[in-house]
C-alpha positions, 0 to 999 in steps of 0.5 A, a space after each residue: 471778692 472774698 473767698 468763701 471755704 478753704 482747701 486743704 492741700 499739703 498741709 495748708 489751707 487754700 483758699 477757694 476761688 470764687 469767680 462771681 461770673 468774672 473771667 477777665 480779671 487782671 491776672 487772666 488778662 496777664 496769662 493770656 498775654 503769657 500765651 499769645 508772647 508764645 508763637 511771638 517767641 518762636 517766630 523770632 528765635 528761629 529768625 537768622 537776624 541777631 537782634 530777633 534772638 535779642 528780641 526773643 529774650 526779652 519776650 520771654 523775659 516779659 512772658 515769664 514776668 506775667 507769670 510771676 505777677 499774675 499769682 501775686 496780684 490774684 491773692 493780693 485782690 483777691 481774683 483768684 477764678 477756677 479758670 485762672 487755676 486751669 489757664 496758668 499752669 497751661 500757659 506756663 507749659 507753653 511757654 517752657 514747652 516752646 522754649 524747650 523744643 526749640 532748643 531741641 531743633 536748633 541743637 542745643 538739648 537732647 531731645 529725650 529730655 525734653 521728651 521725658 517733660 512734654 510727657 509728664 506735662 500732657 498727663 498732668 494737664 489731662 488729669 487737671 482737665 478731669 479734675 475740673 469736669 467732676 467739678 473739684 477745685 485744681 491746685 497746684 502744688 508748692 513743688 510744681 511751682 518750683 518746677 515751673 521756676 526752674 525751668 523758666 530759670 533754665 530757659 532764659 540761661 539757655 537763650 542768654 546763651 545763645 545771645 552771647 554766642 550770637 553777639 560775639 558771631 557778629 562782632 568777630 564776624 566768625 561763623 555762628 556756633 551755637 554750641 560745642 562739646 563743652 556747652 553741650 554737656 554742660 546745659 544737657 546736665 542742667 536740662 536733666 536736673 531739671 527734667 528729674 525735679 519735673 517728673 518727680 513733681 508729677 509723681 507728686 502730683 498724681 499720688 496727691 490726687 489719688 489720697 483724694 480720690 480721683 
């Protein structure tokens, strides 16, 4: 497959994705792998067990590895489809979305942060859906894509975090404390950092579409 036209975006010429009737290329199997690791994760980070939170990150490990792979491997065969475009972003936010609510409930990160995130992922992905009904091409930006990176970065600290608390429960067989002041402050200064990197991505995002007209 050769992309046919280019698109111009942030100073850079993309190129077009050209599905040729294809839906199950390599890099969309490798994203709906991503979306079905998802409730796979949940239901083993909520487990009592302490080898599921293990378990936990490993598929988290893995999901996030689909997602590094699956870019790589549609430029370099040149698979890229307007279905790819729509379904990677979708299944990243999922993914950190999941994450991040589940930190939430087990009282590790303030929920308004995380709030502030969901908030600025649901406007994006209505306007991708939009973008894609008036039958123009979704694009994402090199700075959603280090939003993305960020918060799968924060996320597997996080768990790895709670990995090691876990652990050190079992080994001392002391009660399980997930986090105390410190650890609080401290991930909560983390998740904010990256919650104002997310929203300014939005903002980006939308003033971006508005130079084109959507």
């Amino acid at each position: 497959m050769e992309p046919s036209n280019t698109l111009r975006n942030e100073g850079l010429h993309l190129p077009r994705s050209n599905d040729s009737g294809r839906i199950m290329t390599m890099p969309n199997v490798l994203t709906a792998i991503r979306i079905l690791l998802t409730p796979v994760f949940l239901l083993l980070i909520f487990s009592e067990s302490w080898y599921c939170k293990i378990l936990a990150l490993l598929v988290f490990t893995i999901a996030s590895l689909t997602d590094f792979y699956d870019g790589r491997i549609a430029r370099r065969d040149k698979t890229i489809t307007s279905l790819g475009r729509f379904l990677d972003p979708l299944a990243d936010k999922l993914l950190v979305s999941s994450a991040l609510i589940s930190f939430v409930i087990l009282g590790m990160v303030e929920a308004w942060l995380v709030g502030a995130m969901l908030m600025r992922d649901m406007v994006i992905t209505c306007l991708r859906v939009y973008i894609m009904r008036k039958g123009r091409q979704v694009v994402t930006s090199r700075l959603a894509k280090w939003k993305t990176m960020l918060q799968l970065v924060l996320a597997f600290g996080i768990l790895v975090f709670i990995n090691v608390r876990v652990i050190q429960a079992e080994i001392t067989s002391q009660p399980l404390v997930l986090v105390d002041s410190w650890s609080h402050v401290v991930v909560n200064i983390l998740v904010a950092a990256v919650t104002l990197v997310t929203i300014l991505s939005g903002l980006r995002y939308l003033v971006d579409q508005y130079r084109r007209g959507a």
